[in-house]
C-alpha positions as CSV (number, residue, x, y, z in Angstrom):
1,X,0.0,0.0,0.0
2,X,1.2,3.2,-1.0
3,X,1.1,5.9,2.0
4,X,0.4,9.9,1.9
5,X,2.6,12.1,3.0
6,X,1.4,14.0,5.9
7,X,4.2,17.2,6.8
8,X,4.0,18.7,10.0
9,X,2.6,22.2,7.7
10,X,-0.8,20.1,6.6
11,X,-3.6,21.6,8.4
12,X,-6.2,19.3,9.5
13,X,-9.7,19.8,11.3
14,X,-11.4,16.9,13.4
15,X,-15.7,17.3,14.1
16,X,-17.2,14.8,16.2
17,X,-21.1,15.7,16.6
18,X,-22.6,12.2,16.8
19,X,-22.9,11.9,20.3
20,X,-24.8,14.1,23.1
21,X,-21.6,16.7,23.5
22,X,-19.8,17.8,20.3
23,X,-16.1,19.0,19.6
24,X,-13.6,19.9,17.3
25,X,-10.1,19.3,17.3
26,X,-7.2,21.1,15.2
27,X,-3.6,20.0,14.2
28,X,-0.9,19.9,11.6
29,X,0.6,17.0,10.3
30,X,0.5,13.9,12.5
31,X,0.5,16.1,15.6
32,X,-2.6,17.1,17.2
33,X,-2.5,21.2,18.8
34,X,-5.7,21.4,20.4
35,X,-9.6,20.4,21.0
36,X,-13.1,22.2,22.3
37,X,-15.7,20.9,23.8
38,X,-19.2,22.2,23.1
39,X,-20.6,24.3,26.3
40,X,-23.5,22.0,26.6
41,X,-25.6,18.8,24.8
42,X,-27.3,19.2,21.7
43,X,-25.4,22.4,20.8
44,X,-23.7,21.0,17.4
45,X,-25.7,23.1,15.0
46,X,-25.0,26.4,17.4
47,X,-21.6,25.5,17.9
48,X,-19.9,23.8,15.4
49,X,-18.7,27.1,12.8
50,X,-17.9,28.9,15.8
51,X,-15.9,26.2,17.4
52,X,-14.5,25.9,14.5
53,X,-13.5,29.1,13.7
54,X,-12.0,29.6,17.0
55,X,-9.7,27.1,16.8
56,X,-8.2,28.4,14.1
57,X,-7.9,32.0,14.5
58,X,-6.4,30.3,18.5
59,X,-3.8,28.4,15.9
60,X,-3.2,31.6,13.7
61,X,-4.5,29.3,10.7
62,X,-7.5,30.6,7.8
63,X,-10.2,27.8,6.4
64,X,-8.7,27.5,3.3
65,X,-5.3,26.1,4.3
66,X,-7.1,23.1,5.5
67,X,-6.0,19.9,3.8
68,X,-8.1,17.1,5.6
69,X,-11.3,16.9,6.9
70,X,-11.8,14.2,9.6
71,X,-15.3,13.5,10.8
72,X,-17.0,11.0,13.0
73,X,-19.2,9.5,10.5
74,X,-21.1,7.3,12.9
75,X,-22.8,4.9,14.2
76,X,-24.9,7.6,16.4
77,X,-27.8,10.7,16.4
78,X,-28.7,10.9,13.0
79,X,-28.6,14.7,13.0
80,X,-25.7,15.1,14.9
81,X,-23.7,12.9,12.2
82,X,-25.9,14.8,9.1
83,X,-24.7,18.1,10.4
84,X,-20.6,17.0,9.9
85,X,-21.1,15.4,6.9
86,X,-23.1,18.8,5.2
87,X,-20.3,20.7,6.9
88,X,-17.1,18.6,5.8
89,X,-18.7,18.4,2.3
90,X,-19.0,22.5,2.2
91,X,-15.5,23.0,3.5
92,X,-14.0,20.5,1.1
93,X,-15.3,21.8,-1.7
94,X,-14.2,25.7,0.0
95,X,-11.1,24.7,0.4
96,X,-10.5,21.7,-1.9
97,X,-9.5,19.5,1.2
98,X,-9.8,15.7,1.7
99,X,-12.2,13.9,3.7
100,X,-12.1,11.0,5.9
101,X,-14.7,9.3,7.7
102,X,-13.8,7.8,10.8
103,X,-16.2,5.1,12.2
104,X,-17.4,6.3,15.9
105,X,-17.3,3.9,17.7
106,X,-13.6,3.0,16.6
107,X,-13.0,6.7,18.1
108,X,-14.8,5.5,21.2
109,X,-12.4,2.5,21.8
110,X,-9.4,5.6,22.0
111,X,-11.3,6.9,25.4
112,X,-9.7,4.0,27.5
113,X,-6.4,3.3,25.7
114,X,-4.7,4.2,29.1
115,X,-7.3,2.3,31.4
116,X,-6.1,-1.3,32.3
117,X,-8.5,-3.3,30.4
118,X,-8.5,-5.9,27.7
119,X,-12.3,-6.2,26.6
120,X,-15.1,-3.2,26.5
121,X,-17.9,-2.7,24.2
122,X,-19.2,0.6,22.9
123,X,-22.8,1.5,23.7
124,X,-25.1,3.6,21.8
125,X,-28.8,4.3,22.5
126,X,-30.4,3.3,18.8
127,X,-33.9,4.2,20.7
128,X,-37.2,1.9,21.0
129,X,-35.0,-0.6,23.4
130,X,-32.1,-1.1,20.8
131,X,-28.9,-0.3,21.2
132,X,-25.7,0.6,18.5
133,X,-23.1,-2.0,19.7
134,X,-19.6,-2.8,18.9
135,X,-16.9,-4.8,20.9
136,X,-13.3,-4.7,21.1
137,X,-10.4,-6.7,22.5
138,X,-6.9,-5.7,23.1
139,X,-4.4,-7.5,21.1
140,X,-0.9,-5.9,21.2
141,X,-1.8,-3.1,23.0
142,X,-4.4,-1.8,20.1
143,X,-7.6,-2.4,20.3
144,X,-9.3,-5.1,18.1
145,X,-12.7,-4.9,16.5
146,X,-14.6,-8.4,17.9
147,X,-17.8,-7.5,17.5
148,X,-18.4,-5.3,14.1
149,X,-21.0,-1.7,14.3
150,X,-24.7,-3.9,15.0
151,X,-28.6,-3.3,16.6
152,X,-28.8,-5.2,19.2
153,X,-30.8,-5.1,23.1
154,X,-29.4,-5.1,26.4
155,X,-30.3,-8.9,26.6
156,X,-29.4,-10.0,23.6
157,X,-26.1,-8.5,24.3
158,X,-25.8,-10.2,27.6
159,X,-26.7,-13.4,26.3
160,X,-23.8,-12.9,23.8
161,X,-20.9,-11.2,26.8
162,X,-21.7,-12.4,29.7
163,X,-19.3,-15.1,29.9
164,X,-16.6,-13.0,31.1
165,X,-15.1,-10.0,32.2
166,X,-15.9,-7.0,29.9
167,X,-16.2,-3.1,30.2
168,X,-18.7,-0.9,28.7
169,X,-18.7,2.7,27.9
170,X,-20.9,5.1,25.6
171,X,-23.9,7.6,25.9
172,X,-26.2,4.8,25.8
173,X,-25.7,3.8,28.8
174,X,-26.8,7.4,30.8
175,X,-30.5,5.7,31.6
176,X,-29.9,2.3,30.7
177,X,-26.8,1.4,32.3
178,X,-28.7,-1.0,35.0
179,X,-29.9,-3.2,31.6
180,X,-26.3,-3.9,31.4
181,X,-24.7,-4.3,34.0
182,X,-24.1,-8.2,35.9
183,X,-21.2,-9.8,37.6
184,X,-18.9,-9.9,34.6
185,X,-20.0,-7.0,32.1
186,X,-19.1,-3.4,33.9
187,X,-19.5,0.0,33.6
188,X,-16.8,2.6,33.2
189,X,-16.7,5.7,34.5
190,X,-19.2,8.3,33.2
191,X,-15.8,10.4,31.6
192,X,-15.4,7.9,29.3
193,X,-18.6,7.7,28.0
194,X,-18.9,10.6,25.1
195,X,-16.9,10.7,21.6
196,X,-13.7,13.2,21.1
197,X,-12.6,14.6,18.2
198,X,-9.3,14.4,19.5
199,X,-9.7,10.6,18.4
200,X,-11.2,11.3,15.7
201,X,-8.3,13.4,14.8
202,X,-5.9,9.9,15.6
203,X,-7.7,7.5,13.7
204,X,-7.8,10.2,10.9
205,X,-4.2,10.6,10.7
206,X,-3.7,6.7,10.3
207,X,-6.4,6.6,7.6
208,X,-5.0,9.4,5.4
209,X,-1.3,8.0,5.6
210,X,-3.2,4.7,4.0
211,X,-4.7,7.2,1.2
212,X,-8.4,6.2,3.0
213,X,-10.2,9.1,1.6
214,X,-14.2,9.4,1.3
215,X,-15.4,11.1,-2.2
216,X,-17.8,14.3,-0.8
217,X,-20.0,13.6,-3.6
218,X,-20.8,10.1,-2.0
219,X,-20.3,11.0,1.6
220,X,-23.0,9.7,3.8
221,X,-23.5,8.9,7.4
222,X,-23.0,5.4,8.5
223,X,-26.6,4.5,9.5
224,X,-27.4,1.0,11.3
225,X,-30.7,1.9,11.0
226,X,-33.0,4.4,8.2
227,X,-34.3,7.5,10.5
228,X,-37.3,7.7,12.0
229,X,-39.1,10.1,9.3
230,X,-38.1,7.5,6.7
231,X,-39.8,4.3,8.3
232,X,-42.6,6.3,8.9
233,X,-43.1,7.7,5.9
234,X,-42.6,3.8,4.4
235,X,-45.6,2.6,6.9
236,X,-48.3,5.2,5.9
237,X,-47.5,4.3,2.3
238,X,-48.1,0.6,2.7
239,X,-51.4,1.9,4.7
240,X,-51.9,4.1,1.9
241,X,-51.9,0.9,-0.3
């Protein structure tokens, strides 16, 4: 595989706006300079430009010397994600930059690289009792996808994990976490739970260097699930019929 050259001079911007609490991270090259938090939940349409533009004018960098976009493409709220990938697509075609689309809950796994762990599963609420759900194991100190992006419910889940020890973390879990939680499968700490663009901005890095670049014209979130409005729409024309 042929790898891209990422300098230290290549500007590149990080959004993560699929879970409750969105950010943006900023960096050049391989090296990331710096990441904000939105003030409060739900703010990623208030927030995002102005996060955005803060960050750069902090770094002393303008929009259109950005060279990559990295975005959290999902699993996760399907506005949040619809915002980034409107947004990404706008910029890139401002500022003829390069997008990548890094799977969430990937980005999730990065919360705990430093917590002494070797299993965990990522947990996010996909509404009427369903959950988003991957798994991971740590093999050589990175973290291994066992269980790929899936819909599944707290029982079935259990049924499936329950054999041994393994750690869970994610937004899902804020009213649900007592669905999950038995001898062996545990709860991290309530820190870990939410997606950072600062790991977006890691797994980005890696995906660029392998030339891993999504075409804007064909960007689209990564949806487990069609929206609400669509399945809706779908059941009143079969009653329709």
């Amino acid at each position: 595989m042929v790898k891209s050259a990422i300098t230290h001079q290549m500007l590149a911007l990080a959004l993560e706006t699929t879970g409750r609490v969105g950010s943006v991270a900023i960096g050049c090259g391989q090296a990331l300079s710096d990441e904000k938090t939105f003030s409060a939940p739900l703010r990623h349409s208030a927030e995002l430009f102005g996060t955005i533009t803060e960050l750069l004018e902090k770094s002393r960098k303008i929009l259109n010397q950005t060279k990559y976009i990295y975005i959290s493409i999902g699993p996760g709220s399907f506005t949040g994600i619809r915002i980034s990938v409107t947004v990404a697509k706008m910029m890139a075609l401002a500022t003829e930059s390069k997008i990548v689309a890094v799977n969430t809950s990937d980005a999730m796994a990065l919360n705990v690289d430093d917590v002494k762990i070797e299993k965990l599963a990522t947990i996010i609420d996909a509404k009427r009792g369903q959950f988003f759900i991957a798994a991971f194991e740590r093999k050589n100190g990175l973290w291994e996808k066992i269980l790929p992006d899936c819909m599944m419910t707290a029982e079935q889940f259990k049924e499936k994990f329950d054999s041994e020890p393994i750690w869970l973390l994610g937004e899902g879990l804020l009213y649900y976490s007592k669905k999950f939680e038995t001898e062996n499968i545990k709860i991290l700490n309530e820190k870990f739970w939410s997606p950072r663009a600062s790991n977006v901005f890691k797994i980005g890095v890696k995906m660029a260097m392998e030339n891993k670049f999504s075409d804007p014209a064909g960007l689209v979130p990564l949806y487990l699930r069609r929206p609400d409005a669509e399945e809706n729409l779908e059941k009143k024309k079969v009653f329709v019929n």
